[in-house]
PyMOL CGO cylinders between C-alpha atoms (Angstrom):
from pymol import cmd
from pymol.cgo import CYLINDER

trace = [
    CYLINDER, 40.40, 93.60, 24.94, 39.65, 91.14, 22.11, 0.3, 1, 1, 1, 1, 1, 1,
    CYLINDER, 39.65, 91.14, 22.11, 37.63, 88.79, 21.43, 0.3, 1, 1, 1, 1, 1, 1,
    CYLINDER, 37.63, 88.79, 21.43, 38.34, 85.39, 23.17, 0.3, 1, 1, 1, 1, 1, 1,
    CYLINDER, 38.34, 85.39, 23.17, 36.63, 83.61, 20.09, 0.3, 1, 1, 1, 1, 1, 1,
    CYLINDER, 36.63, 83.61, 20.09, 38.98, 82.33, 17.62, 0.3, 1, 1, 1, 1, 1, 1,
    CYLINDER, 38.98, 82.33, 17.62, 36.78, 83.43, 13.97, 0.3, 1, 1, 1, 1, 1, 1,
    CYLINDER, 36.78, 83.43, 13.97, 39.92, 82.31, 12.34, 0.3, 1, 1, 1, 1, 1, 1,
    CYLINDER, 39.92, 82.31, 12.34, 39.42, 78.51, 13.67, 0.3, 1, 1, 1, 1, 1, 1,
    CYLINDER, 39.42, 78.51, 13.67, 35.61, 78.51, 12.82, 0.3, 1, 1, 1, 1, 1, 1,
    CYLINDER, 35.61, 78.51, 12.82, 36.67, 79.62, 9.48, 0.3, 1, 1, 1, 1, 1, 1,
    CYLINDER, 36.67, 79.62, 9.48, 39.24, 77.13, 8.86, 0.3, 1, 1, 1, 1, 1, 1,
    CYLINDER, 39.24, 77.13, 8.86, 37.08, 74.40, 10.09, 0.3, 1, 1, 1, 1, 1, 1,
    CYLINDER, 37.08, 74.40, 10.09, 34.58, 75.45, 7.44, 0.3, 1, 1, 1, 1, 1, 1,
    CYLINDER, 34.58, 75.45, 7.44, 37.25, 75.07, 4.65, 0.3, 1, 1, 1, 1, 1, 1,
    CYLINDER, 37.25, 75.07, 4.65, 38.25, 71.36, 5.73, 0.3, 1, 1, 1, 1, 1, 1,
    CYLINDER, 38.25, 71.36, 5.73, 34.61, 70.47, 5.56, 0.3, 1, 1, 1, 1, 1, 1,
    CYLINDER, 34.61, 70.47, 5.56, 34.34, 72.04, 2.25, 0.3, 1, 1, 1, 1, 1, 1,
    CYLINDER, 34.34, 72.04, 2.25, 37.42, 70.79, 0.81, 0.3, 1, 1, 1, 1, 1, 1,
    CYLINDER, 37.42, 70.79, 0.81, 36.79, 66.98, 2.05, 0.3, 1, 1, 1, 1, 1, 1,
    CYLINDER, 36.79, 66.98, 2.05, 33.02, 67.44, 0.74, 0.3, 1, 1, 1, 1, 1, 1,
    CYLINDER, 33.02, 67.44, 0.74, 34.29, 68.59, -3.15, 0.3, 1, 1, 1, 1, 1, 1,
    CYLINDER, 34.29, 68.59, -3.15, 37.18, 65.70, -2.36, 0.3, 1, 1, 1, 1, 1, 1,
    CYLINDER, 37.18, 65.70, -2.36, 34.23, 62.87, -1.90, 0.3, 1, 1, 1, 1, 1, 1,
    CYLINDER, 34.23, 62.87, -1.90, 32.64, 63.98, -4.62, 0.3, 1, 1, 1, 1, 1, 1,
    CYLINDER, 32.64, 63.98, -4.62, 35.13, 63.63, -6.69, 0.3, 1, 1, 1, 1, 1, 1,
    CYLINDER, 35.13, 63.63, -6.69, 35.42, 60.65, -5.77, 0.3, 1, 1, 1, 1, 1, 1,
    CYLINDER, 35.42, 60.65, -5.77, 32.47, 59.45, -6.56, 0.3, 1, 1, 1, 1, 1, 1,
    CYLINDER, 32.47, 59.45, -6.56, 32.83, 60.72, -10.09, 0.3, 1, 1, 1, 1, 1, 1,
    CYLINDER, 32.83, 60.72, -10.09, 35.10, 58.69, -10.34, 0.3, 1, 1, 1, 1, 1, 1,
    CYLINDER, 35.10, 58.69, -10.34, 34.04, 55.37, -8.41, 0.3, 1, 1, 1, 1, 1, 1,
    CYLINDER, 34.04, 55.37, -8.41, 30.60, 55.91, -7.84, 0.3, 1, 1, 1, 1, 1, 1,
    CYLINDER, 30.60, 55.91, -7.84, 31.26, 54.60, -4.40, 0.3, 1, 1, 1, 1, 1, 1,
    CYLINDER, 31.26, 54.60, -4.40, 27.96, 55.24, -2.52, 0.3, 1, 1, 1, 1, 1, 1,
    CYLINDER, 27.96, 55.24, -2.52, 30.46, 55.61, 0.56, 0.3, 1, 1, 1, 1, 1, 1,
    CYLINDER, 30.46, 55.61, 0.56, 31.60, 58.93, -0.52, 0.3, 1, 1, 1, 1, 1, 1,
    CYLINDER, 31.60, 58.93, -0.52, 28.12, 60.16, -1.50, 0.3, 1, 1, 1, 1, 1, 1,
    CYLINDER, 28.12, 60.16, -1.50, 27.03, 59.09, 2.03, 0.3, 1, 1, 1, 1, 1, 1,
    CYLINDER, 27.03, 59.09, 2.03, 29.98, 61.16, 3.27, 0.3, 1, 1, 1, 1, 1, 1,
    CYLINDER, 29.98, 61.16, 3.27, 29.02, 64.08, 1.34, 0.3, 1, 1, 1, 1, 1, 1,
    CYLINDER, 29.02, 64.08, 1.34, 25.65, 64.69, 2.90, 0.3, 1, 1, 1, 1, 1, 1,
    CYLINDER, 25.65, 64.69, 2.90, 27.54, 64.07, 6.44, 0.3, 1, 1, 1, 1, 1, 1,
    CYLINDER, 27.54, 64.07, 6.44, 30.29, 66.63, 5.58, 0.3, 1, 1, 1, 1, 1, 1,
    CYLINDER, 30.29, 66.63, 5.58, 27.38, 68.86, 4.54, 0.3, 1, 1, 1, 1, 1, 1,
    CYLINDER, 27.38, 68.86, 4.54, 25.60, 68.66, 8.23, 0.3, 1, 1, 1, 1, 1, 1,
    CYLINDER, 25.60, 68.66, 8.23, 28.68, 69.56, 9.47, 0.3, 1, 1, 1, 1, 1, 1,
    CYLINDER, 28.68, 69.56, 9.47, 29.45, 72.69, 7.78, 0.3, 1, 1, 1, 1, 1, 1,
    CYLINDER, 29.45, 72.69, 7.78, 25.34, 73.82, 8.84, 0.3, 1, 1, 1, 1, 1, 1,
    CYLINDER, 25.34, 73.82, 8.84, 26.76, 73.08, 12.12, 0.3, 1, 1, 1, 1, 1, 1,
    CYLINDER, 26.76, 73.08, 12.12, 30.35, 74.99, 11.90, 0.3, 1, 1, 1, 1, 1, 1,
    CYLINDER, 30.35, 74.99, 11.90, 28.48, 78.28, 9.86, 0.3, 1, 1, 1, 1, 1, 1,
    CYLINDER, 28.48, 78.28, 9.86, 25.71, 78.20, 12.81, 0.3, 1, 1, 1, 1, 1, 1,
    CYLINDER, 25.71, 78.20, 12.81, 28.37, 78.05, 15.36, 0.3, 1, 1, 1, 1, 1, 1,
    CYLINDER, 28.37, 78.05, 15.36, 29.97, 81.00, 13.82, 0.3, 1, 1, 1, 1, 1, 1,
    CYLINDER, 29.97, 81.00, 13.82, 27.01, 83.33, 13.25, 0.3, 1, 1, 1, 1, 1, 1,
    CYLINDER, 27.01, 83.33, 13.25, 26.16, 82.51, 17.01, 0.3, 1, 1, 1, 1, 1, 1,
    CYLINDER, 26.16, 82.51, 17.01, 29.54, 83.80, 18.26, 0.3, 1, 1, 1, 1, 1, 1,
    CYLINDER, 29.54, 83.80, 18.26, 29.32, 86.75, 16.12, 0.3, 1, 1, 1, 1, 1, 1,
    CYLINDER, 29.32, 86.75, 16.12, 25.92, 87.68, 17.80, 0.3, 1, 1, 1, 1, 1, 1,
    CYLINDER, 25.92, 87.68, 17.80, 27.54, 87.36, 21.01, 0.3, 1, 1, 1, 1, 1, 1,
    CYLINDER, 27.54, 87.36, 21.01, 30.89, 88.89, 20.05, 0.3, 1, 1, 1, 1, 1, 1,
    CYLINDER, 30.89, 88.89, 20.05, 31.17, 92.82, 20.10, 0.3, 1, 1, 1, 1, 1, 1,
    CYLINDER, 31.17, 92.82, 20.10, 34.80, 92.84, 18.39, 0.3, 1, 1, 1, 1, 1, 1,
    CYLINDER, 34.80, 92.84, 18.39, 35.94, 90.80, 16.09, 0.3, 1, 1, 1, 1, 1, 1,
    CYLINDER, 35.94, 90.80, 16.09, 39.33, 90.52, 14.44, 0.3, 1, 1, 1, 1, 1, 1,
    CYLINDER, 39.33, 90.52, 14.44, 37.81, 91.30, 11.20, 0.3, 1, 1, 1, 1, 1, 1,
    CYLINDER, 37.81, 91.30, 11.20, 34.79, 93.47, 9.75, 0.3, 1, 1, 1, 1, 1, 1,
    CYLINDER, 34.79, 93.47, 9.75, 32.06, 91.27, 11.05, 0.3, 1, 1, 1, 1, 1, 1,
    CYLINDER, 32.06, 91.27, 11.05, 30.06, 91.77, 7.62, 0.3, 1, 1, 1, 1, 1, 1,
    CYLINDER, 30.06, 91.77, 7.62, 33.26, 90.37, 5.67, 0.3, 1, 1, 1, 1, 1, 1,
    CYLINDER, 33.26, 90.37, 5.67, 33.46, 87.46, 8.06, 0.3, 1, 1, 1, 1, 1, 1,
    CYLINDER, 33.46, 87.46, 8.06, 29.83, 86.74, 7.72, 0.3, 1, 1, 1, 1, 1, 1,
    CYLINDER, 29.83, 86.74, 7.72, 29.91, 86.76, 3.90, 0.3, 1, 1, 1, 1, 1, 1,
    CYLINDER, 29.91, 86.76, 3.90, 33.23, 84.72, 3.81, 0.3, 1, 1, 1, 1, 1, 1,
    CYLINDER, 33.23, 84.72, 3.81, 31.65, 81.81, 6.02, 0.3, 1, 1, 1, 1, 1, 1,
    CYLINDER, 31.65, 81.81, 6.02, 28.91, 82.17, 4.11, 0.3, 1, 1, 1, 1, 1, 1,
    CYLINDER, 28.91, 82.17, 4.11, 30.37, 81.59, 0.51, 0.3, 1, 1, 1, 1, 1, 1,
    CYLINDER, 30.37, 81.59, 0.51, 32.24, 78.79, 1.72, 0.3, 1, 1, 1, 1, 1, 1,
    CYLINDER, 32.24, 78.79, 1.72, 29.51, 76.66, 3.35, 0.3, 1, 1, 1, 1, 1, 1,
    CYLINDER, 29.51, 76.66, 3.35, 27.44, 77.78, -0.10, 0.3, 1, 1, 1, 1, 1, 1,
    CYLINDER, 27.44, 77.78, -0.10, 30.72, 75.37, -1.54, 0.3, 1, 1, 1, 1, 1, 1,
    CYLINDER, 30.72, 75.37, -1.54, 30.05, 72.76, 0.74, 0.3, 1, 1, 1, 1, 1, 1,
    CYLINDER, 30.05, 72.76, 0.74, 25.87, 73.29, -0.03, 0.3, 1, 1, 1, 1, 1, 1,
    CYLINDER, 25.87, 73.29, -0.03, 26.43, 73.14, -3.50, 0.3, 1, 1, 1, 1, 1, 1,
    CYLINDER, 26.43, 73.14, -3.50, 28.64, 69.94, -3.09, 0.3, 1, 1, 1, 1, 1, 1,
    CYLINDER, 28.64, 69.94, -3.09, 25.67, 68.31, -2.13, 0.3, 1, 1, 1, 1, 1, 1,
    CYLINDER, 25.67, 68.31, -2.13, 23.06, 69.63, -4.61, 0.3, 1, 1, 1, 1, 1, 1,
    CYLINDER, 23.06, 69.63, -4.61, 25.60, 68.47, -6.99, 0.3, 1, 1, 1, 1, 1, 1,
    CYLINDER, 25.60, 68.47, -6.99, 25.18, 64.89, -5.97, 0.3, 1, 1, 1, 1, 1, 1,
    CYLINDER, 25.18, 64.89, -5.97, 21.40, 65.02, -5.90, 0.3, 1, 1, 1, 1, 1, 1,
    CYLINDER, 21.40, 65.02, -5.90, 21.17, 65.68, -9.19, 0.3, 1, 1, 1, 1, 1, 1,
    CYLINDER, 21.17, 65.68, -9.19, 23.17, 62.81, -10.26, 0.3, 1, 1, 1, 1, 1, 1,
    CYLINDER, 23.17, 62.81, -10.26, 21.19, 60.56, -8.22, 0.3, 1, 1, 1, 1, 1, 1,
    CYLINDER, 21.19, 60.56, -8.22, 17.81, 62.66, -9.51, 0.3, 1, 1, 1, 1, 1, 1,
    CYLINDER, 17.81, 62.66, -9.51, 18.91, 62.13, -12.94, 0.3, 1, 1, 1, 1, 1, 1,
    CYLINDER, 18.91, 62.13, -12.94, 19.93, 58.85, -12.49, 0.3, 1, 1, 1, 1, 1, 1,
    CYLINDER, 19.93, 58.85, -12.49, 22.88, 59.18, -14.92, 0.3, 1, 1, 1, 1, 1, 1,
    CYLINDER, 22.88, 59.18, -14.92, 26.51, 57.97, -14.56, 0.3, 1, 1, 1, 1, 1, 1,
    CYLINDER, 26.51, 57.97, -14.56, 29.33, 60.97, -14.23, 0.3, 1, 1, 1, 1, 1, 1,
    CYLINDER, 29.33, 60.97, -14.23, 31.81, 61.01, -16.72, 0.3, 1, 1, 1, 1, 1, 1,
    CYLINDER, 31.81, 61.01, -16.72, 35.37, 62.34, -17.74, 0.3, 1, 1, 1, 1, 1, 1,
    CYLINDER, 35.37, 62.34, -17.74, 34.27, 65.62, -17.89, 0.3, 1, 1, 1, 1, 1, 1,
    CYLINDER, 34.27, 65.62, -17.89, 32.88, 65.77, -14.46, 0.3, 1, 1, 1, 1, 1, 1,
    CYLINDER, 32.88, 65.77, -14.46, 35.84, 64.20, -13.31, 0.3, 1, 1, 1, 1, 1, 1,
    CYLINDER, 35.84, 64.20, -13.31, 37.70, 66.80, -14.95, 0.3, 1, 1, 1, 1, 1, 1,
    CYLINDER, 37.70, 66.80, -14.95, 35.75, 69.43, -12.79, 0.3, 1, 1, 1, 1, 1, 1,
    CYLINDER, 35.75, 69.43, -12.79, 35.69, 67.96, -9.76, 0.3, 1, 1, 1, 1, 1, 1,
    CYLINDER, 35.69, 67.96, -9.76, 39.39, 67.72, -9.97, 0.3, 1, 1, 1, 1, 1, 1,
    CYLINDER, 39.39, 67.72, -9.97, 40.31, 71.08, -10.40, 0.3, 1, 1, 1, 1, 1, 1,
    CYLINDER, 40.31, 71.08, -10.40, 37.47, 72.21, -7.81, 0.3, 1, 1, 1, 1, 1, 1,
    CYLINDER, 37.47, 72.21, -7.81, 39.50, 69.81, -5.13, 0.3, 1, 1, 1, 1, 1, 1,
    CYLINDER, 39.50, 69.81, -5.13, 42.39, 72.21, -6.03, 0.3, 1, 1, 1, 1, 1, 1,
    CYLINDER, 42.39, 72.21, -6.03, 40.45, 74.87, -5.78, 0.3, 1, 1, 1, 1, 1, 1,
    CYLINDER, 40.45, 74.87, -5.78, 38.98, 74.45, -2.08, 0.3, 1, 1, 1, 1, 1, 1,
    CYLINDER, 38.98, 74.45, -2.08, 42.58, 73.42, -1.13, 0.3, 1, 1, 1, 1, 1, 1,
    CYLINDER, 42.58, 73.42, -1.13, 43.60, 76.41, -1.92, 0.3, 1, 1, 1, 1, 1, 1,
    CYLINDER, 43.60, 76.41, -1.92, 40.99, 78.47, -0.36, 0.3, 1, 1, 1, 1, 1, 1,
    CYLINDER, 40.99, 78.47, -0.36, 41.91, 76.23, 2.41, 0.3, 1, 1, 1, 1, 1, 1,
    CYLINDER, 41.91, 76.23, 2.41, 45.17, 77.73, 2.53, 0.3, 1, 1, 1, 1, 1, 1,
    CYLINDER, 45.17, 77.73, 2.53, 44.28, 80.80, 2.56, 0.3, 1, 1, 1, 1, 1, 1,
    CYLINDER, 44.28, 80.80, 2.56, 41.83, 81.19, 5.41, 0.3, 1, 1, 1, 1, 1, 1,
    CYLINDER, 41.83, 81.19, 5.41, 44.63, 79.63, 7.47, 0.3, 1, 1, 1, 1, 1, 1,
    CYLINDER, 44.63, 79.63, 7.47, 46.97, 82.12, 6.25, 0.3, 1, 1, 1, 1, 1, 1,
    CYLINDER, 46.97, 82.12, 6.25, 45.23, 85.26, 6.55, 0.3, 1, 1, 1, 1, 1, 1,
    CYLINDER, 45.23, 85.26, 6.55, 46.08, 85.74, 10.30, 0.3, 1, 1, 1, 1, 1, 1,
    CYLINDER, 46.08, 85.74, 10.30, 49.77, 85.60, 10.24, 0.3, 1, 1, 1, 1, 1, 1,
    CYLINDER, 49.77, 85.60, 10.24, 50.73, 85.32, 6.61, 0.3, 1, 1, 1, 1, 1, 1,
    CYLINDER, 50.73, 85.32, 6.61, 48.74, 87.69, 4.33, 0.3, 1, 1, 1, 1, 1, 1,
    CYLINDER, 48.74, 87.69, 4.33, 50.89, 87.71, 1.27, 0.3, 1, 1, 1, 1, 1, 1,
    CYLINDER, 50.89, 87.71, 1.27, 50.86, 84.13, 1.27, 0.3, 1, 1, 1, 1, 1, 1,
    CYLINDER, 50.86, 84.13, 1.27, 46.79, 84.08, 1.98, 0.3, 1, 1, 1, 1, 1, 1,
    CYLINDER, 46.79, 84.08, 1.98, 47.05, 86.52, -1.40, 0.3, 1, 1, 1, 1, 1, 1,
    CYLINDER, 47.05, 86.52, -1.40, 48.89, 84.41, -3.69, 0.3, 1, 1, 1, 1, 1, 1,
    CYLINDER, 48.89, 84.41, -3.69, 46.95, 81.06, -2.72, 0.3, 1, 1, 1, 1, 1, 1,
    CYLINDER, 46.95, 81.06, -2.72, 43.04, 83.61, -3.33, 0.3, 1, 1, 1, 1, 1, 1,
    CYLINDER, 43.04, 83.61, -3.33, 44.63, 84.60, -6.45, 0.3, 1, 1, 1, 1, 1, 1,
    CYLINDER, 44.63, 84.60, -6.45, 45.47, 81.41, -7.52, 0.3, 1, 1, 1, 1, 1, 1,
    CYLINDER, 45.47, 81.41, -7.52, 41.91, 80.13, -6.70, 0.3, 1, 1, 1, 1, 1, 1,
    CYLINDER, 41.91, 80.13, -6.70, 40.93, 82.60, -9.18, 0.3, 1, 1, 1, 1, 1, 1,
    CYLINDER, 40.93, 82.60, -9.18, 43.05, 81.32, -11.72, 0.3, 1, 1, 1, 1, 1, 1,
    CYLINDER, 43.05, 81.32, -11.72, 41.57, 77.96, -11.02, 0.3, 1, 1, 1, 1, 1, 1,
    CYLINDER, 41.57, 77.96, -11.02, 38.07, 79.27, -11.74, 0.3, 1, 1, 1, 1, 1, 1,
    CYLINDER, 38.07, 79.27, -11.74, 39.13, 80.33, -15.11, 0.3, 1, 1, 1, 1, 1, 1,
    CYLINDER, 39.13, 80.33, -15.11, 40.17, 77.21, -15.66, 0.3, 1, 1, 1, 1, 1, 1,
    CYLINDER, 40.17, 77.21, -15.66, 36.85, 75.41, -14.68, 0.3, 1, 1, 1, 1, 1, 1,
    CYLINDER, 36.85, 75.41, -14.68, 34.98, 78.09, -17.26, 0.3, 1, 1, 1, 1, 1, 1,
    CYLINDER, 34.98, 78.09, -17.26, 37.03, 76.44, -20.10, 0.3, 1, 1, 1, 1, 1, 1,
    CYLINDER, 37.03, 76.44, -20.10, 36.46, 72.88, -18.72, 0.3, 1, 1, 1, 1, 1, 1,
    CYLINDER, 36.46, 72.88, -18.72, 32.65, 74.17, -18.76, 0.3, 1, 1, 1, 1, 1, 1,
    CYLINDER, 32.65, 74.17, -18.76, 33.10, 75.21, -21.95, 0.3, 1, 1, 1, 1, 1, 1,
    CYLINDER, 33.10, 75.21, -21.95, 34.61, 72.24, -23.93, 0.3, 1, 1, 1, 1, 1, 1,
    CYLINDER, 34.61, 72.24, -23.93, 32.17, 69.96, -21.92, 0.3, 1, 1, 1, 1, 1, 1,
    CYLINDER, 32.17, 69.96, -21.92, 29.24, 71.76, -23.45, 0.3, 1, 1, 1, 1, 1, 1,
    CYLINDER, 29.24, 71.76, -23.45, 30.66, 71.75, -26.69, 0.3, 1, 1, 1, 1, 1, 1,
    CYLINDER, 30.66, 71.75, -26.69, 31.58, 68.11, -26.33, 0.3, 1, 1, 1, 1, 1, 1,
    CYLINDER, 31.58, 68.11, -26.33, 27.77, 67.01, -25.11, 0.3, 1, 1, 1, 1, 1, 1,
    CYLINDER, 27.77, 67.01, -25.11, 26.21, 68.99, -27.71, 0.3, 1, 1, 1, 1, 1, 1,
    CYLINDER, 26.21, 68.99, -27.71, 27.53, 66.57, -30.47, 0.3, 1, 1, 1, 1, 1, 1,
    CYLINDER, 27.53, 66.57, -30.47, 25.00, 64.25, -29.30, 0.3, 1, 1, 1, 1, 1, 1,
    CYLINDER, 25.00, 64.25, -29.30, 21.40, 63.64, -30.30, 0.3, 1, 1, 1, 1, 1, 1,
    CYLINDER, 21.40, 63.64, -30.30, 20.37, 62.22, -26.57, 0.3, 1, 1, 1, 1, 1, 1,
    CYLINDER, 20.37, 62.22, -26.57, 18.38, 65.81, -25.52, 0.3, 1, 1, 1, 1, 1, 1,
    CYLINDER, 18.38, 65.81, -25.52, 17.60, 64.13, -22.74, 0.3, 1, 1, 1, 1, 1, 1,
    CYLINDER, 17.60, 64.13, -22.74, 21.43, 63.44, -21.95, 0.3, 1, 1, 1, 1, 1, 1,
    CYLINDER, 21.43, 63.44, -21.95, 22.12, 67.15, -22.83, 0.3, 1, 1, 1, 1, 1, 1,
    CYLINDER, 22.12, 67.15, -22.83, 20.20, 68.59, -20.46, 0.3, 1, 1, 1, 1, 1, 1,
    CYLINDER, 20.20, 68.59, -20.46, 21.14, 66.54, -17.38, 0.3, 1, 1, 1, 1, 1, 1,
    CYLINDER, 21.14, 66.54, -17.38, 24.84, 66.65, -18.05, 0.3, 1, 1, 1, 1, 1, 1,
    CYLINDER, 24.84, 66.65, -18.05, 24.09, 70.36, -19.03, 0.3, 1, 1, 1, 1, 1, 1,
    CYLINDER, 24.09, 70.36, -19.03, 22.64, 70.93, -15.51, 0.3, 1, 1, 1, 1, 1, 1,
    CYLINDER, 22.64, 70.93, -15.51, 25.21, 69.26, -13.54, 0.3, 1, 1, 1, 1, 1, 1,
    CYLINDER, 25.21, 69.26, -13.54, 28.11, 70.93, -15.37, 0.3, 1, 1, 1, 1, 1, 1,
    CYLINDER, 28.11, 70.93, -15.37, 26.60, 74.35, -14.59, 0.3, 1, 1, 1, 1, 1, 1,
    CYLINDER, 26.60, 74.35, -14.59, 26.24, 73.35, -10.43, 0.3, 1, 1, 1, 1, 1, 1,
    CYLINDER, 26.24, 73.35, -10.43, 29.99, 72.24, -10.40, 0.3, 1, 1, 1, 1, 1, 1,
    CYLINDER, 29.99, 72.24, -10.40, 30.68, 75.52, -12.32, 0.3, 1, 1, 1, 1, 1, 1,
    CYLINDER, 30.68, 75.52, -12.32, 28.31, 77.46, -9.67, 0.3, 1, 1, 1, 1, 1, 1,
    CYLINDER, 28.31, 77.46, -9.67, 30.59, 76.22, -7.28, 0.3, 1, 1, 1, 1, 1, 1,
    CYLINDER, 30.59, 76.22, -7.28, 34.07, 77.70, -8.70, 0.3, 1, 1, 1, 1, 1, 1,
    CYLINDER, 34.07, 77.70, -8.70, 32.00, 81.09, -9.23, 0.3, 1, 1, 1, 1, 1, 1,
    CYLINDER, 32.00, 81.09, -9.23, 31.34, 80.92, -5.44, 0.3, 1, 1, 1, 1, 1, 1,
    CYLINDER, 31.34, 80.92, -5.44, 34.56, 79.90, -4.66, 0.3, 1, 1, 1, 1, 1, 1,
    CYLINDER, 34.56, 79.90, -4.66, 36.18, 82.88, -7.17, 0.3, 1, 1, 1, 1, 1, 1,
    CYLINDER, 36.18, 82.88, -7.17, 33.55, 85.60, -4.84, 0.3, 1, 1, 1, 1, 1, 1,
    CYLINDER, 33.55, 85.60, -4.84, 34.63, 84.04, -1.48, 0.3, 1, 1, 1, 1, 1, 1,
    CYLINDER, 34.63, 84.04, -1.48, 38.06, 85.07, -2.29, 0.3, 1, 1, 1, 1, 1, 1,
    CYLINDER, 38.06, 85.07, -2.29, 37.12, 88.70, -3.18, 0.3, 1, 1, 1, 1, 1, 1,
    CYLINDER, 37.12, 88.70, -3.18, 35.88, 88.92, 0.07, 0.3, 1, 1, 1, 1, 1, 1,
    CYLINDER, 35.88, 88.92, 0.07, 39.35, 87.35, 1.53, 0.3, 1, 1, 1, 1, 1, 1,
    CYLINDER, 39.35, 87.35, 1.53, 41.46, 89.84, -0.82, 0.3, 1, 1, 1, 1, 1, 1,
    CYLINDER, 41.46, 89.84, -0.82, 38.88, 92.81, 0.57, 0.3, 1, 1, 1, 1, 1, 1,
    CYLINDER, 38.88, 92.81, 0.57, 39.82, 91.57, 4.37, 0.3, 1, 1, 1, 1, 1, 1,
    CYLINDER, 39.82, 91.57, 4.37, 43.57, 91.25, 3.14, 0.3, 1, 1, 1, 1, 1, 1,
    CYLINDER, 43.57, 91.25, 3.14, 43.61, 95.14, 2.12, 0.3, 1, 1, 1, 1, 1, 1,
    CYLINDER, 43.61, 95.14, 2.12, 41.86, 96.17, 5.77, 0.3, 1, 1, 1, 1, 1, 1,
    CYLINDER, 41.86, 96.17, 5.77, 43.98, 94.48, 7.91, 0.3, 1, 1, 1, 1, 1, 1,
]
cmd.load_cgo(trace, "trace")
């Protein structure tokens, strides 16, 4: 008999919290609405809450409807998202500086990005090709956030303000971090994909 725990809910509850955490903070890059940096740090409680509720079913839970080690490491990379998210924020506020286009730019296409992953947790139950092509377009995505990485470096280092470079430098590589995690989280999905 299975497992009366739904993993797949947990899991999908950690993606809306992730994708509404990148969503605030990209709206703050482009508002700087303290609003949706006070949302952020609730979003990121709530994912804590969601990953610790998982990892406490899967010490209670003898089968699961995946590998248990693949589950783990997939709620893992996603609430890293939703950490990151956060850590993202505090350095703007650390740095005191004012995001700009290029951070907007980034936050944009990591939005798409954790909708997408989004879609794809829901879809690996019942719809595996479709939880495929939404992983493998996440990966596309991160490519795409590499080249935004890219031309914002190049862009920032046409200034003389060092102290501007390396803030902005920092911040761009945190927002990158996060499509890197995003890009290994769906490795793990495209792993669970192949054994089911």
């Amino acid at each position: 008999m299975g497992s009366k725990i739904n993993f797949f809910a947990i899991l999908i509850e950690q993606c809306k919290i992730m994708e509404q955490a990148v969503k605030r903070l990209h709206e703050f890059c482009l508002s700087n609405d303290a609003k949706a940096a006070d949302e952020i740090i609730v979003f990121e409680e709530k994912g804590d809450m969601s990953r610790r509720i998982l990892i406490d079913e899967l010490n209670k839970t003898y089968f699961t409807p995946i590998d248990r080690e693949d589950l783990f490491a997939l709620s893992r990379l996603i609430d890293e998202i939703t950490d990151n998210t956060k850590t993202t924020l505090e350095g703007i506020r650390l740095f005191k500086v004012a995001p700009n286009a290029q951070m907007v730019s980034m936050t944009a296409t990591l939005v798409k990005i954790t909708t997408h992953i989004h879609n794809a947790v829901f879809r690996i139950e019942k719809h595996k090709s479709i939880a495929r092509e939404e992983a493998l377009t996440v990966k596309q995505y991160e490519n795409l956030v590499s080249a935004q990485f890219q031309e914002a470096l190049a862009e920032l280092f046409e200034t003389d303000d060092f102290k501007a470079i390396f803030k902005y430098r920092e911040l761009y590589k945190h927002l990158k971090h996060s499509s890197e995690i995003a890009d290994q989280a769906m490795d793990f999905l495209l792993n669970i994909l192949v054994k089911m």
